[in-house]
N, C-alpha and C positions, 0 to 999 in steps of 0.2 A: 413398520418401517416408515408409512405417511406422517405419522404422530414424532417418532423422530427428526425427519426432517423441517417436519412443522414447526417443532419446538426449536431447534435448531433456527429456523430464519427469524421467530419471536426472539429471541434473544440478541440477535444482531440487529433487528428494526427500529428498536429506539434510538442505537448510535448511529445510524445512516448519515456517512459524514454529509451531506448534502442536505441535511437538517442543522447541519453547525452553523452557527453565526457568523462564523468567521468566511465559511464557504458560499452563505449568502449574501454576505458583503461583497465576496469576490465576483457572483454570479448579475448583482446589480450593477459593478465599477462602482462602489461605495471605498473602497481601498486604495492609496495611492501605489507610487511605482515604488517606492521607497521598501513601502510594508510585503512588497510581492519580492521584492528580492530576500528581504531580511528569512522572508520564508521558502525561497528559494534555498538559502544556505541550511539551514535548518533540516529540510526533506531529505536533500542530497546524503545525508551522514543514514537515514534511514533507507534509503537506496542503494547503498554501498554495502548498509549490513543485510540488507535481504537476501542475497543468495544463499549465503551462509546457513539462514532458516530452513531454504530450502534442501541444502544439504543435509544436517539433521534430521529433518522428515523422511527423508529418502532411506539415510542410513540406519535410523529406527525399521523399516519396512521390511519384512520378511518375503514376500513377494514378488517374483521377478517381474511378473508384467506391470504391478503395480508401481515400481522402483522405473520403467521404463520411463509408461506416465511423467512420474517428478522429474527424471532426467533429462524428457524432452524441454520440461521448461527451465532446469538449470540452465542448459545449454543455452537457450535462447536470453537468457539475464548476463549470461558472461560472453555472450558471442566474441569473437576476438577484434571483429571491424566495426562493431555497435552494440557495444557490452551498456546495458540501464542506466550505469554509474555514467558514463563517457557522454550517452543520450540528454540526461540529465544537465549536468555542467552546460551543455549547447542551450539549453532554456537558460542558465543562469547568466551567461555569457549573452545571451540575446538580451536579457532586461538589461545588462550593462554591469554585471560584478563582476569578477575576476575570479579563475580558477582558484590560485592562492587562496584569498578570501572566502572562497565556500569553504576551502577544508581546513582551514585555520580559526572558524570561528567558535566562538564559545557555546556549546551547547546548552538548550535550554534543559532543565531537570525533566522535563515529560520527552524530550526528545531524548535523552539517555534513558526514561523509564522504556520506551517504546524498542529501545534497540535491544535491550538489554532482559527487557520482560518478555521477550518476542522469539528472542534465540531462547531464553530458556524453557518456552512453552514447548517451542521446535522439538529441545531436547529430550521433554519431559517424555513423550510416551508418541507412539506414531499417530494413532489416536487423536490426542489433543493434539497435535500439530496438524494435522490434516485439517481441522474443526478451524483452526487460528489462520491457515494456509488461506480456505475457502471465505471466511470472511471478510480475508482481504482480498481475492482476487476479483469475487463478487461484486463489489463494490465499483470497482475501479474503472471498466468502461463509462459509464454511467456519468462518473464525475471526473472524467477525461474529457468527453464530450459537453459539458461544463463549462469545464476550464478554457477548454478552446474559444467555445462561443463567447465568454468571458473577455478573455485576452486579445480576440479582436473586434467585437463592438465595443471596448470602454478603450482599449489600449493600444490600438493601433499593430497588436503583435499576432503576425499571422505569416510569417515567410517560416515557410520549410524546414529548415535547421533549427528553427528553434522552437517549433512547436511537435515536432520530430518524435520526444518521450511518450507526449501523449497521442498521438496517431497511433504508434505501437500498440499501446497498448488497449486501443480501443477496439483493436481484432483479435490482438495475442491474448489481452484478460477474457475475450467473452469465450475465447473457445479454451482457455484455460479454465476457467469458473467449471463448464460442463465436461471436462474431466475431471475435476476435484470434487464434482456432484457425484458423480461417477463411482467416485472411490469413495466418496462418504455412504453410498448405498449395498457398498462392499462389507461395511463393517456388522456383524451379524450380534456378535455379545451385548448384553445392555450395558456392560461397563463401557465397552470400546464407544458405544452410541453417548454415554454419559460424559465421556471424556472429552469427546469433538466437540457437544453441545460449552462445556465447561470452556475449552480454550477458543472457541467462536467469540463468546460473550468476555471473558478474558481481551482476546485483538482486541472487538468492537471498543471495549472503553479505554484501551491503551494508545488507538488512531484516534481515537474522540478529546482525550484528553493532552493528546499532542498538538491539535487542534490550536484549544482552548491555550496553551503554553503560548504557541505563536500570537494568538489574538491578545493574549495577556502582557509580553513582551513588545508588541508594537505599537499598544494602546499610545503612548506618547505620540505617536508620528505617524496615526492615522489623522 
């Protein structure tokens, strides 16, 4: 079981979005306000398809306590009064874009590969979706608390509502991560162990190279 989980976090470690360039420039204020919106609209489309992943996973799971688990954090992604998607826009709307404008823009190709390779991992097997679950949620305190410290020593952005997405989920991800720990120590087959490893390192370079899309896309007007 140590040797799986082991293997498991080796495979997400070299994508550690907080090793990307782009998330280092963020993290120095090397990036204008321009570049942080352009990737504000961008996120948001991949924030809107998450829960969706989540359903999948859930609907794959044979399991009722394990099925609770995921549904505690559907629930909490679609809340009806502070649903992700909703939280999100309030950060976009604080750098100064327009709702319109997030969700009318043109997607970049790693930002459709992300959405689109993410639900189908979901679908693929509970397994690999759990494994793709964990790699994201792991991550995400970590580089919420980042962002923040980010957004207001370079940029002045620090009021409430708009820093809001990431507060959430600097409590919700951590205690989410250690139920999705949880359930990845649930899985006993070495396939089902093979399968999570597989769609881990699958996310890890599908958020990495979403990254990379943004950084590649703003290059002009940094």
């Amino acid at each position: 079981m140590q040797n799986f989980i082991s293997t498991l976090f080796q495979k997400i470690k070299p994508f550690h979005l907080l090793k990307h360039p782009f998330y280092n420039k963020w993290s120095n204020g090397e990036l204008n306000k321009e570049v942080l919106k352009e990737y504000s609209k961008q996120y948001f489309h991949h924030v809107e398809a998450f829960p969706r992943c989540i359903s999948s996973i859930h609907s794959n799971c044979n399991e009722l306590e394990n099925r609770q688990v995921l549904l505690g954090n559907l629930i909490e992604e679609e809340d009806k009064e502070n649903s992700h998607p909703d939280l999100w826009l309030k950060f976009s709307n604080g750098l100064g874009v327009d709702s319109k404008d997030v969700k009318s823009v043109k997607l970049n190709q790693e930002t459709k590969d992300l959405i689109d390779e993410f639900l189908n991992i979901a679908r693929s097997s509970y397994a690999k979706g759990l494994g793709s679950l964990y790699a994201y949620e792991y991550q995400i305190p970590e580089v919420a608390k980042s962002k923040i410290m980010g957004l207001s020593k370079f940029y002045g952005i620090n009021d409430e509502e708009t820093i809001k997405f990431f507060n959430v989920h600097i409590n919700a991800d951590e205690w989410h991560s250690e139920e999705c720990l949880g359930l990845l120590k649930k899985l006993n087959s070495k396939k089902d162990q093979e399968d999570a490893i597989e769609g881990a390192h699958e996310l890890s370079k599908l958020m990495w190279n979403f990254l990379t899309g943004v950084d590649k896309s703003t290059a002009h007007i940094q």
